[in-house]
MMTF fields as JSON, N, C-alpha, C and O atoms, coordinates in Angstrom:
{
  "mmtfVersion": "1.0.0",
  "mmtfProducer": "UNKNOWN",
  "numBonds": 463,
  "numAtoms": 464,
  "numGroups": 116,
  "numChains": 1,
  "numModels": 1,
  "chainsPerModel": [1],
  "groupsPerChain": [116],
  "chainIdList": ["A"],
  "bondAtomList": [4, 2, 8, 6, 12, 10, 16, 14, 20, 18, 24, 22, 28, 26, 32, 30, 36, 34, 40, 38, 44, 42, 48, 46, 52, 50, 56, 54, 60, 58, 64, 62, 68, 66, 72, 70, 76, 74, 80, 78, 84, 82, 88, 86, 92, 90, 96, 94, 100, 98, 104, 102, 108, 106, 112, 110, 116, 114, 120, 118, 124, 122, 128, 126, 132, 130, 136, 134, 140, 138, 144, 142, 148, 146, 152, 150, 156, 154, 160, 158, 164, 162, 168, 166, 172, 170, 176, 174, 180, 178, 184, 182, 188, 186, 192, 190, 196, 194, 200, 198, 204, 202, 208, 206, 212, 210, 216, 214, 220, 218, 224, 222, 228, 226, 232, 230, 236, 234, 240, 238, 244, 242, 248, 246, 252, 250, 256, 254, 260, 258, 264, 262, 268, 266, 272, 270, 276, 274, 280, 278, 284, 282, 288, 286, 292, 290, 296, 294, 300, 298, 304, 302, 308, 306, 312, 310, 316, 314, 320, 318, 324, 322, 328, 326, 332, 330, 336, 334, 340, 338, 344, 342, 348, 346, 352, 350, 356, 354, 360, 358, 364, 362, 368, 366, 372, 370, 376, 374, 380, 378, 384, 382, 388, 386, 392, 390, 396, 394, 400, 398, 404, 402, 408, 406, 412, 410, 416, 414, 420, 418, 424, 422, 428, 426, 432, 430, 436, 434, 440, 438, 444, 442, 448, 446, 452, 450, 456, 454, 460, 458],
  "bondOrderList": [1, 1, 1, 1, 1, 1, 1, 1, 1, 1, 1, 1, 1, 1, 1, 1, 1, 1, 1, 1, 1, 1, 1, 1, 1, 1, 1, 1, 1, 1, 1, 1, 1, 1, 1, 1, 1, 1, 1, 1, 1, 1, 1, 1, 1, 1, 1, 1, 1, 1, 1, 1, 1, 1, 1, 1, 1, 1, 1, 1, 1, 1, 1, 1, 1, 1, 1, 1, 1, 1, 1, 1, 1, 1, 1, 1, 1, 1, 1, 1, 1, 1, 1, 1, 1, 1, 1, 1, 1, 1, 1, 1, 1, 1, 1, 1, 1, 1, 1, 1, 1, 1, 1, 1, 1, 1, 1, 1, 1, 1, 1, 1, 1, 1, 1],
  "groupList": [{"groupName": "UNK", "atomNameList": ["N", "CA", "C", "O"], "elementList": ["N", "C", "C", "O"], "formalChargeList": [0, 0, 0, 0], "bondAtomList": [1, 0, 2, 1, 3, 2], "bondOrderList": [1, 1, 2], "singleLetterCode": "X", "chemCompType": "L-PEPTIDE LINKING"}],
  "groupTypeList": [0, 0, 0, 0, 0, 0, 0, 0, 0, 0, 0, 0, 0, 0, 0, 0, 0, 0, 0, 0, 0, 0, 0, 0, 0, 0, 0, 0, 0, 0, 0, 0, 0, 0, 0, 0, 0, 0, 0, 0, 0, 0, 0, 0, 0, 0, 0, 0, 0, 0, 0, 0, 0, 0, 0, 0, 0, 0, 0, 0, 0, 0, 0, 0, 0, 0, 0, 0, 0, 0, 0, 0, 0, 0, 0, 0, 0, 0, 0, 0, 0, 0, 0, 0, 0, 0, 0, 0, 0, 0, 0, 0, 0, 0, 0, 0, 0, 0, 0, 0, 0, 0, 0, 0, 0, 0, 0, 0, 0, 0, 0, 0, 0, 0, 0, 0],
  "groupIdList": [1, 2, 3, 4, 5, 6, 7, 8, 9, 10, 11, 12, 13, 14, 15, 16, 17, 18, 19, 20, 21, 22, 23, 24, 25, 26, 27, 28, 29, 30, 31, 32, 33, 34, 35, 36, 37, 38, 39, 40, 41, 42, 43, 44, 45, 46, 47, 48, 49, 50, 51, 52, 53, 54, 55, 56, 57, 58, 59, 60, 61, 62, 63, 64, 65, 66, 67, 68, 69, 70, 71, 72, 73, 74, 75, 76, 77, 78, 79, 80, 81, 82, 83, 84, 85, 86, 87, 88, 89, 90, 91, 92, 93, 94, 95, 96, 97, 98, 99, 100, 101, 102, 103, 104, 105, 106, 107, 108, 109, 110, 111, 112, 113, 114, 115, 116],
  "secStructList": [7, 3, 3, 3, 3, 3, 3, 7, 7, 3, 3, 3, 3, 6, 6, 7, 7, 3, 3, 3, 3, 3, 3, 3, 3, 3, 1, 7, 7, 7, 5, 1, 7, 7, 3, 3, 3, 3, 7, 7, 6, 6, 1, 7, 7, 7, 7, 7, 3, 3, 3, 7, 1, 1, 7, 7, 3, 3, 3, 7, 4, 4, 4, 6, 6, 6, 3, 3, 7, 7, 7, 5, 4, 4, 4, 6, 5, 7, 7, 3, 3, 3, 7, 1, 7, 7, 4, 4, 4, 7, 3, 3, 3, 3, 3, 3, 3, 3, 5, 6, 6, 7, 7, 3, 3, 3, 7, 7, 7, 3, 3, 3, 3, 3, 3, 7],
  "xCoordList": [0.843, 0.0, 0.88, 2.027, 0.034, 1.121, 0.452, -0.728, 0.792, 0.454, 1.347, 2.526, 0.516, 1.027, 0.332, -0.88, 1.227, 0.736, 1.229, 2.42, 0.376, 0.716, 0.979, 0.577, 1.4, 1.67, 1.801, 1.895, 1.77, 1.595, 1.058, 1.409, -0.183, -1.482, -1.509, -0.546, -2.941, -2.564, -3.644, -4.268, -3.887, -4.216, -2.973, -2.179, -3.113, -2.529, -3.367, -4.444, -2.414, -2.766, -2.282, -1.458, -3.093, -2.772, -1.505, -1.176, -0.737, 0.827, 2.163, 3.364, 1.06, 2.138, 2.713, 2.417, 3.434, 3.625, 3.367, 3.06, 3.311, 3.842, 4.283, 4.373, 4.834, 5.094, 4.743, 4.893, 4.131, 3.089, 4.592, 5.575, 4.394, 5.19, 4.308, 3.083, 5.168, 4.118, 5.128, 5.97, 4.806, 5.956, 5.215, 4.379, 5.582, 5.076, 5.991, 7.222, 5.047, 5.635, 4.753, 3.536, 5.535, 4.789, 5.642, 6.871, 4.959, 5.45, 6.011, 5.925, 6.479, 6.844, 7.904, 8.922, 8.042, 9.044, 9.565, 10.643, 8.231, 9.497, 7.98, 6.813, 8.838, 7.73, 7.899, 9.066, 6.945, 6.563, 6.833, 7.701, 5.638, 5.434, 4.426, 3.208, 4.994, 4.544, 4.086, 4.728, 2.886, 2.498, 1.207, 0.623, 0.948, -0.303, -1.633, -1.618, -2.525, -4.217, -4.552, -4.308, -5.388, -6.478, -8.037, -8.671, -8.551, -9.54, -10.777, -10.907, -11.391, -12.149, -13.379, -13.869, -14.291, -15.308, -16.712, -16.998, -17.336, -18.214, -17.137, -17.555, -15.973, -14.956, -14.489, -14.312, -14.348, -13.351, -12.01, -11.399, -11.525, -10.355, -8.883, -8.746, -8.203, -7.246, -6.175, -6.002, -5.313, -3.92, -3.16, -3.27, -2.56, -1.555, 0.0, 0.528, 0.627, 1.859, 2.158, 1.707, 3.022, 3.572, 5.357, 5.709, 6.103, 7.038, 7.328, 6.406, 8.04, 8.27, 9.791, 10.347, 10.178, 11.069, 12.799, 13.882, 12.254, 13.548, 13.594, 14.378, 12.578, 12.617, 12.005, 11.892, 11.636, 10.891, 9.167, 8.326, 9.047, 7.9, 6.842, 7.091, 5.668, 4.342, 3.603, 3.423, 3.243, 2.394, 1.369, 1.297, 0.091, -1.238, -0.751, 0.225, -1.429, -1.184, -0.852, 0.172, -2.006, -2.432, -1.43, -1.389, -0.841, 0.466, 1.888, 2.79, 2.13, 3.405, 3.987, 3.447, 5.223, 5.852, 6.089, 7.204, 4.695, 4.642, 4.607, 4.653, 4.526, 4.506, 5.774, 5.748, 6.207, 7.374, 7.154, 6.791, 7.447, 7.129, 8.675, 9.502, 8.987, 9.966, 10.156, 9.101, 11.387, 11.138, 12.479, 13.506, 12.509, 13.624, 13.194, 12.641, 13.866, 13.874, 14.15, 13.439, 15.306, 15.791, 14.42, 14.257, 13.657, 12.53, 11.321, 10.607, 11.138, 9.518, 8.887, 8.029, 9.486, 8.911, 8.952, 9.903, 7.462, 7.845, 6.583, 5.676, 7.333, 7.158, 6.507, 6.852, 5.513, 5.503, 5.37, 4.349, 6.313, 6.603, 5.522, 5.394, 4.942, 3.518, 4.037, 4.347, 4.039, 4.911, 4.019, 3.501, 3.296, 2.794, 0.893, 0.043, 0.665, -0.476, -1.59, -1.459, -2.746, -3.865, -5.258, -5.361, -6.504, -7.577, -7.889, -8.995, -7.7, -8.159, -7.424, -8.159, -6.28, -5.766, -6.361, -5.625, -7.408, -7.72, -8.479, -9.565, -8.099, -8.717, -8.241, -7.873, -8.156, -7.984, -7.256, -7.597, -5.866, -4.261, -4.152, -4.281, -3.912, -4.267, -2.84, -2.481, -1.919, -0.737, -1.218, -2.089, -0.553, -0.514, 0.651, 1.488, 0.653, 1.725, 1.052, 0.047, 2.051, 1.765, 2.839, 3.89, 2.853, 3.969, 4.581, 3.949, 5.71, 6.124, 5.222, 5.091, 4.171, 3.37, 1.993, 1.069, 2.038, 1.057, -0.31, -1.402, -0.117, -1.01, -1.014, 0.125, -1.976, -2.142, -2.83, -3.597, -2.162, -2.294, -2.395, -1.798, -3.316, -3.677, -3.712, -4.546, -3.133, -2.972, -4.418, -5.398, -4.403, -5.87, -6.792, -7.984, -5.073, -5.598, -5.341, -5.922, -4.816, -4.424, -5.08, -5.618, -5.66, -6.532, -5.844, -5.368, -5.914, -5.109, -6.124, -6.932, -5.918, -6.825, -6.169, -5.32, -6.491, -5.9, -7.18, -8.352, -6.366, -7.356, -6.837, -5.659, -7.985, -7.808, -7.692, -7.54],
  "yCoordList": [-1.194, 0.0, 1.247, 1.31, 2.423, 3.686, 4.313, 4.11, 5.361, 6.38, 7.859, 7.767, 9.349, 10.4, 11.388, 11.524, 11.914, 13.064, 14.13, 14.212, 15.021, 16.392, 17.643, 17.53, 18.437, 19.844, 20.715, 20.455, 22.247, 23.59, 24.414, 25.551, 23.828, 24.396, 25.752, 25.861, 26.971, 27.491, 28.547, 28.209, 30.219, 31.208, 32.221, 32.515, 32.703, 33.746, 34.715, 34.554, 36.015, 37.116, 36.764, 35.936, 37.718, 37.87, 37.986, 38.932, 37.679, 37.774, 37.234, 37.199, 36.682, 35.659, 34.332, 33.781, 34.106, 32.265, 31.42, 31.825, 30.303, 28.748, 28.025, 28.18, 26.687, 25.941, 24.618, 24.355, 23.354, 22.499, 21.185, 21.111, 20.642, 18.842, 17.864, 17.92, 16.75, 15.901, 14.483, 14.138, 13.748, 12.72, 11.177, 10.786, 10.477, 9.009, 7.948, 7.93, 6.996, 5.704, 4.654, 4.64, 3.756, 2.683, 1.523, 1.467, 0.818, 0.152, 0.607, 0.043, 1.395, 2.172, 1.585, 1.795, 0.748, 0.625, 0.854, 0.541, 1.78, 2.744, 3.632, 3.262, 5.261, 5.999, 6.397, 6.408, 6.718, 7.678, 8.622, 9.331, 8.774, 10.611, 11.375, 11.2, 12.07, 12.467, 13.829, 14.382, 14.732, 15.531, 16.492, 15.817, 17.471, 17.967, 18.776, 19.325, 18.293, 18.69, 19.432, 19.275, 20.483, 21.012, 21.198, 21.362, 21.166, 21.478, 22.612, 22.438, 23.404, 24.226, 24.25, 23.422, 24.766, 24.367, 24.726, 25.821, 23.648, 23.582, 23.453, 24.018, 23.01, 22.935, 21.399, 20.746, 21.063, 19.785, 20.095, 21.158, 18.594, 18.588, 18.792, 18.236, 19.581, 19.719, 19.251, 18.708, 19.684, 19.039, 20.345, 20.965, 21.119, 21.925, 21.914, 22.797, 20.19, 20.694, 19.278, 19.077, 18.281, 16.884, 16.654, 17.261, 15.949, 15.635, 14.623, 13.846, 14.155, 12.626, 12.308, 13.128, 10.796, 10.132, 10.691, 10.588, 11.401, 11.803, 13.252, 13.939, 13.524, 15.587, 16.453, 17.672, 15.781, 16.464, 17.023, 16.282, 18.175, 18.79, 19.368, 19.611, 19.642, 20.278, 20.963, 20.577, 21.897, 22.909, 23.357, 23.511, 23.698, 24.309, 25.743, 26.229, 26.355, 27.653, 28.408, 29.077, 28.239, 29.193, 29.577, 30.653, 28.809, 28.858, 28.982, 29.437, 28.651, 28.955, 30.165, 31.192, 30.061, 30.963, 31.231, 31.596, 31.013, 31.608, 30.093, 30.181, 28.783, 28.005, 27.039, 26.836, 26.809, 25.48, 24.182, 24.033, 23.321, 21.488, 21.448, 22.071, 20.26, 19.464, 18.324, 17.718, 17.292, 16.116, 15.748, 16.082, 14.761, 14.434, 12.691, 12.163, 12.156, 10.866, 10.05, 9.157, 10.405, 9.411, 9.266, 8.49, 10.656, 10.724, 10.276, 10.095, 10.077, 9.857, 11.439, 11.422, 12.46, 13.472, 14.814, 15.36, 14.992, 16.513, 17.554, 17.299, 18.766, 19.984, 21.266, 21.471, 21.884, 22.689, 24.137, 24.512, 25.257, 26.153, 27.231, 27.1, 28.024, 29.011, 30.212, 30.362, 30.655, 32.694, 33.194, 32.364, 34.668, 35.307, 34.984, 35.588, 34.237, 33.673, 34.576, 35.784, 33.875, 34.907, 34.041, 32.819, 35.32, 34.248, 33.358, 32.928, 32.928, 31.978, 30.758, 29.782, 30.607, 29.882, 29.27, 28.521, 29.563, 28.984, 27.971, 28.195, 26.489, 24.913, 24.638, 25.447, 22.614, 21.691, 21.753, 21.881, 21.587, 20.94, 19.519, 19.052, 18.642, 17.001, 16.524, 16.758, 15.751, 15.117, 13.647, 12.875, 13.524, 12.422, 11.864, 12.529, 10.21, 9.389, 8.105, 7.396, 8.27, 7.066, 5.962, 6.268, 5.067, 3.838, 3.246, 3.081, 2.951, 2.236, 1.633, 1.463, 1.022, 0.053, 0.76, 0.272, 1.6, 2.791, 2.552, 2.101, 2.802, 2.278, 3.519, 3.777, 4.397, 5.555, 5.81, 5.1, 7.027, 6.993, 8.63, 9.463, 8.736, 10.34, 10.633, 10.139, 11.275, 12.167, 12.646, 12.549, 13.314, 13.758, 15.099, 15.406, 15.9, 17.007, 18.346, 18.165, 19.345, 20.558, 21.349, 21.226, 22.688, 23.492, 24.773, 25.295, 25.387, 26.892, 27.886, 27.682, 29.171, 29.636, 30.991, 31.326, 32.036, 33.293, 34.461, 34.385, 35.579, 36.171, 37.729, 38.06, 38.492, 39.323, 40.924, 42.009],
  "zCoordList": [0.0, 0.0, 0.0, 0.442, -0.671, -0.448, -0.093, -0.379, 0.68, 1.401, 0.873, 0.531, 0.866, 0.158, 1.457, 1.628, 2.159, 3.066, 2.435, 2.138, 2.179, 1.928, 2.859, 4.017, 2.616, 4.212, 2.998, 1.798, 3.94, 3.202, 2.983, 2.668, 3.156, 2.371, 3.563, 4.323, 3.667, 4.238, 3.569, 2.563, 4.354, 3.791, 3.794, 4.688, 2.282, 1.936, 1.166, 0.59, 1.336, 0.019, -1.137, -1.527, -1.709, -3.197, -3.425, -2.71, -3.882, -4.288, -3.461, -3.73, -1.904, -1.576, -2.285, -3.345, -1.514, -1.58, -0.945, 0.176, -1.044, -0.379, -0.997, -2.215, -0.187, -0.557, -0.186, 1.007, -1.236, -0.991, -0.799, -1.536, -0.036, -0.056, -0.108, 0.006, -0.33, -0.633, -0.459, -1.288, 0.869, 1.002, 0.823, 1.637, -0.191, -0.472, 0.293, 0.299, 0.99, 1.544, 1.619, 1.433, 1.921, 1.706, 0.442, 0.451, -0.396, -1.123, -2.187, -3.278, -2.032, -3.657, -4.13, -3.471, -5.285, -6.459, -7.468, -7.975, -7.927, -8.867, -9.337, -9.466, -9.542, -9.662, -11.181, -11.573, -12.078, -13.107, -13.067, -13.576, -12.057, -12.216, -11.136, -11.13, -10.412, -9.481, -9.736, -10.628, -9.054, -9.696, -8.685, -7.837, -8.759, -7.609, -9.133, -10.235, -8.095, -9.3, -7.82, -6.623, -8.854, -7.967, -7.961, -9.003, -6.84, -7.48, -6.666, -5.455, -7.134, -6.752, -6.507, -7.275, -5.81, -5.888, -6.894, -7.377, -7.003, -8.513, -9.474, -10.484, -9.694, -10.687, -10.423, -9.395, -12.06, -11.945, -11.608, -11.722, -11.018, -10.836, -12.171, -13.261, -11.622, -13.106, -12.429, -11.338, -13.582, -13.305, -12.778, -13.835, -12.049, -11.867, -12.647, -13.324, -12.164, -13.074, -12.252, -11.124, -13.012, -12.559, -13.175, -14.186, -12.603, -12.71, -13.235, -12.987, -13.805, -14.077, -12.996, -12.266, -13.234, -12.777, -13.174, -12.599, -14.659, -15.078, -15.335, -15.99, -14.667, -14.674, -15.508, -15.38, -16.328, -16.949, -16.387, -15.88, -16.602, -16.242, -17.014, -18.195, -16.544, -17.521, -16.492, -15.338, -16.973, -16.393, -17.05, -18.269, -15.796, -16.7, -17.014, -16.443, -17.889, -18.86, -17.774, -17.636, -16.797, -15.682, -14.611, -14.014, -14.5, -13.503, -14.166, -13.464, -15.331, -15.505, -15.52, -15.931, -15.022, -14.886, -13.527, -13.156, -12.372, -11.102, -10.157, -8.93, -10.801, -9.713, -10.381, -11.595, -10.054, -9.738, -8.965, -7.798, -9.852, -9.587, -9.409, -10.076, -7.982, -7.8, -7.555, -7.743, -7.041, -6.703, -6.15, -6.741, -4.53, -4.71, -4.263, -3.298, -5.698, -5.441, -4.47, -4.009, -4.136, -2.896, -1.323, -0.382, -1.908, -0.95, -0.818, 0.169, -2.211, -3.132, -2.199, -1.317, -2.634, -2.005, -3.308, -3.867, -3.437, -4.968, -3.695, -2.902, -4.229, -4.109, -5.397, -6.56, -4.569, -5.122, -5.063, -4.485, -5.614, -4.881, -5.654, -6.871, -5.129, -5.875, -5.128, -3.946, -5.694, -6.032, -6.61, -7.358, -6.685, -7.027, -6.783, -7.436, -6.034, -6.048, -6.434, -6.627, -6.538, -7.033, -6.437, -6.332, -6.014, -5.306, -6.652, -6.323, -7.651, -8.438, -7.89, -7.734, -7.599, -7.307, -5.738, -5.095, -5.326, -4.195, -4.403, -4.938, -4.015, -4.393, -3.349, -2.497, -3.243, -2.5, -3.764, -4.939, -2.995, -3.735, -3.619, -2.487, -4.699, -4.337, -4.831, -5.985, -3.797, -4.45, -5.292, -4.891, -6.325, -6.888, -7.559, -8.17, -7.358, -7.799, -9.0, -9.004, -9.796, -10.906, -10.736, -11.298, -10.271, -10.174, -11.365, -12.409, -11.226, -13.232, -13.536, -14.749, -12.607, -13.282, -13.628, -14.279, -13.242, -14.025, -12.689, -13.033, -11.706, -10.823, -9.943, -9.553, -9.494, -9.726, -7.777, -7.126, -7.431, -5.606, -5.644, -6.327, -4.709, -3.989, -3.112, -2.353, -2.828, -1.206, -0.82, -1.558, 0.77, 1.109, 0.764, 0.726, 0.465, -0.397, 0.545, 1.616, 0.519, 1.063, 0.977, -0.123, 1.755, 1.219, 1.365, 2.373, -0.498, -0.072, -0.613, -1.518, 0.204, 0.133, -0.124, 0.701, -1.393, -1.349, -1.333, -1.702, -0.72, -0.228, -1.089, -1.222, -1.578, -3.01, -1.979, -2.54]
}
């Protein structure tokens, strides 16, 4: 079984930061791609921005530039750092992991909240 606790979450203003973690344990043998979705309310869940195993990254339109995806393997632990925030950006932050075997795990979900 795996387990994904997230920390970070939090209220801010408009144009602060945070920063979201996100630590996986449990059975993990080899990861994909690790990654945080959000979601808002009356809104589907999206994707924010995910990592893979070998670094490569993707981001929604909406955030680039102002949020940053990380990861450190040796941890099964990715980060994400949000600079410039805006109240749109206020959701439930959800960590997620894809296993090599493509077998797919979610955290409980963070709640950030910006205030305009």
């Amino acid at each position: 079984q795996v387990q994904l606790v997230e920390s970070g979450g939090g209220l801010v203003q408009a144009g602060g930061s945070l920063r979201l973690s996100c630590a996986g344990s449990g059975s993990i043998f080899s990861i994909r791609v690790m990654g945080w979705y959000r979601q808002a309310p009356g809104k589907q869940r999206e994707l924010v921005a995910d990592i893979t195993s070998g670094g490569s990254t993707n981001y929604a339109d909406s955030v680039k530039g102002r949020f940053t995806i990380s990861r450190d393997n040796a941890k099964n632990t990715v980060y994400l750092q949000m600079n410039s925030l805006k109240p749109e950006d206020t959701a439930v932050y959800y960590c997620s992991l894809v296993t090599g075997r493509s077998r797919s795990y979610w955290g409980q979900g963070t709640q950030v909240t910006v205030s305009s």
